[in-house]
PLY file of the C-alpha trace (Angstrom):
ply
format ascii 1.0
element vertex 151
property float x
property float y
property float z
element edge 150
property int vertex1
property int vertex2
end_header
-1.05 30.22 18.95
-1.45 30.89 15.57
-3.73 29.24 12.67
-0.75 27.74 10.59
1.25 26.69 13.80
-1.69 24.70 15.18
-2.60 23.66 11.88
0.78 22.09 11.62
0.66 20.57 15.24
-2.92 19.27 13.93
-1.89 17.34 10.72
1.99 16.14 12.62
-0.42 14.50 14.89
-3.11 13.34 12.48
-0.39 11.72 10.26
1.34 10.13 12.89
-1.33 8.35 14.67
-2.67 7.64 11.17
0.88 5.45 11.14
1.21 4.17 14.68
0.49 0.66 13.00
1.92 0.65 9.47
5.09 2.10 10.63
5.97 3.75 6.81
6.59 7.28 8.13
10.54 7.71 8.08
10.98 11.12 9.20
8.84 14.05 10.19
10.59 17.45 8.86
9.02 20.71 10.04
9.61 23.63 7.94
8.11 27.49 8.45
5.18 27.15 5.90
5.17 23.06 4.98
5.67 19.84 6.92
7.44 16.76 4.96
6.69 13.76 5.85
9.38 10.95 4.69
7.68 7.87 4.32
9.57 4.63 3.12
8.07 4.68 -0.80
7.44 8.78 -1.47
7.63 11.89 0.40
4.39 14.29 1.17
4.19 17.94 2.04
1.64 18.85 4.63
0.94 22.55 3.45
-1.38 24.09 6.42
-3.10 26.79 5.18
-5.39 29.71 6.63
-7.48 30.10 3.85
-7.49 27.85 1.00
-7.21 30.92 -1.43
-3.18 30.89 -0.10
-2.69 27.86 -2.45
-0.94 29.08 -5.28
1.27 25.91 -6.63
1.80 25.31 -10.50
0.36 21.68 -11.13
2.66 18.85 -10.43
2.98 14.80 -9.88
4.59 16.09 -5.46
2.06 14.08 -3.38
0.85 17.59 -0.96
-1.86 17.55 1.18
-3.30 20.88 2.11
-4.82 21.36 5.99
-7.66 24.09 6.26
-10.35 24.70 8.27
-14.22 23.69 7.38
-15.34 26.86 6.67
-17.56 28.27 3.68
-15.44 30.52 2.89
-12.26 27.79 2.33
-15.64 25.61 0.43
-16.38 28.38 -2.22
-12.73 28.27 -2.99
-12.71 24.37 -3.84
-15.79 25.30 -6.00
-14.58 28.09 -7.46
-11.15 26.67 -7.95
-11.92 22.96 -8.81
-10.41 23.12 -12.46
-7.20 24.09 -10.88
-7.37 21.48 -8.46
-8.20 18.48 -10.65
-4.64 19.37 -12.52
-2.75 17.83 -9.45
-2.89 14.06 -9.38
-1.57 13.55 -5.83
-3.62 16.49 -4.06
-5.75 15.79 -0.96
-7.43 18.51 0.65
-8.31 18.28 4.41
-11.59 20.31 5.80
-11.08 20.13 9.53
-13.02 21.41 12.73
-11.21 19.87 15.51
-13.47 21.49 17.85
-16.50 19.43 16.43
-18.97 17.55 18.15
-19.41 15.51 15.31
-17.22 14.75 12.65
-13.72 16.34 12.79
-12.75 16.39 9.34
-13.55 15.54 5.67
-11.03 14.84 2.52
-11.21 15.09 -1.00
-9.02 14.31 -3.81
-10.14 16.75 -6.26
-8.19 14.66 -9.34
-9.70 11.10 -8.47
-13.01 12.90 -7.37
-13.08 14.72 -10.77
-12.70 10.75 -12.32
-15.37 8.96 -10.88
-18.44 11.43 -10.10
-20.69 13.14 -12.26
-20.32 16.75 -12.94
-23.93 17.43 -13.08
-24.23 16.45 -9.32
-20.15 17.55 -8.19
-21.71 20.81 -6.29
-24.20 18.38 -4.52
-21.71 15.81 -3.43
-19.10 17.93 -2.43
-21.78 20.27 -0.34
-23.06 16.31 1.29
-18.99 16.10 2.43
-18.78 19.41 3.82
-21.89 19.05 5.94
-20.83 16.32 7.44
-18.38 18.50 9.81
-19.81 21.59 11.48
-18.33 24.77 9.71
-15.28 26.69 11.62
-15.70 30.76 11.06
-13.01 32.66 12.17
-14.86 34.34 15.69
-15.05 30.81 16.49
-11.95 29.45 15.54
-10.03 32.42 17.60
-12.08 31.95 20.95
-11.14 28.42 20.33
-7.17 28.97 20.04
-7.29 31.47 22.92
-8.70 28.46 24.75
-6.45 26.20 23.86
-3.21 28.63 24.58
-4.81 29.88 28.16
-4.40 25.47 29.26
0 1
1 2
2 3
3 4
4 5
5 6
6 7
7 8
8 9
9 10
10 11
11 12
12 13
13 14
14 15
15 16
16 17
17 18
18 19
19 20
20 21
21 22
22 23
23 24
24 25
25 26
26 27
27 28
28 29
29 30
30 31
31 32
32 33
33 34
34 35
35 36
36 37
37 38
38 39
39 40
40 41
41 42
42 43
43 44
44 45
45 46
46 47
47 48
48 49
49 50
50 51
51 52
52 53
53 54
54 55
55 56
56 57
57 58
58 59
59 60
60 61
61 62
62 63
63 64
64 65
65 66
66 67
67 68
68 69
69 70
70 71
71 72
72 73
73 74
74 75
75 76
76 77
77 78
78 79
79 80
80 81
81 82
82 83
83 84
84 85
85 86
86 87
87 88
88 89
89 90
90 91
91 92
92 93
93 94
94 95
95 96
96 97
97 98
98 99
99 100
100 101
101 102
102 103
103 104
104 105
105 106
106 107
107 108
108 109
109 110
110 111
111 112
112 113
113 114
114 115
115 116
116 117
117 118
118 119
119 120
120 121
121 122
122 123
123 124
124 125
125 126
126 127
127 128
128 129
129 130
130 131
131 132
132 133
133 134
134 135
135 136
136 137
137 138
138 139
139 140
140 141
141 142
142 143
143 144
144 145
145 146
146 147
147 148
148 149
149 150
């Protein structure tokens, strides 16, 4: 299996059971690089992504929510790239390590994140979220798929 397949399996899941009580997705529509999920007041695109640096979108108002893995690789990116990110209102990034003891995942909304914390301590904070999930590299994340496909 390969990242951006089981990344997609990941988040149809995640989003679903997320809804299993407020019953507002309408439709689940699985494309080759994005999943669209129809809800009953705006539409989202689940954009699963193997690296974060893949992100290449012009700013807009589209609600997306990008799926990567907790690594530090996919964290330097936010930090190098958080200008770009805070231009997109309705982004939502998603750091995930299924395979976690802990913590699976950890979101951020770079534009509302950008509103309400202090740029002196953003690095800080941001490195407090990420540590919360243990970190995914890809040696790791491969023995784990070939796991997973050999079930």
């Amino acid at each position: 299996m390969d990242i951006h397949t089981y990344l997609k399996e990941w988040a149809v899941q995640y989003f679903r059971n997320k809804d299993i009580v407020a019953r507002n997705i309408v439709s689940v529509e699985q494309g080759k690089d994005v999943v669209i999920l129809k809800y009953k007041d705006h539409e989202e695109q689940i954009m699963p992504l193997g690296s974060l640096e893949e992100f290449n979108e012009q700013p807009s108002q589209d609600f997306i929510d990008i799926i990567v893995f907790n690594s530090h690789k996919n964290f330097k990116v936010l930090l190098d790239s958080w200008e770009h990110f805070i231009r997109f209102p309705n982004l939502k990034l998603f750091f995930i390590n299924p395979f976690s003891e802990a913590d699976h995942k950890w979101i951020v909304s770079p534009a509302i994140h950008h509103r309400v914390s202090d740029e002196a301590s953003l690095k800080r904070g941001l490195q407090a979220m990420f540590d919360t999930v243990a970190t995914l590299d890809e040696a790791e994340l491969k023995e784990n798929l070939e796991a997973i496909e050999s079930l």
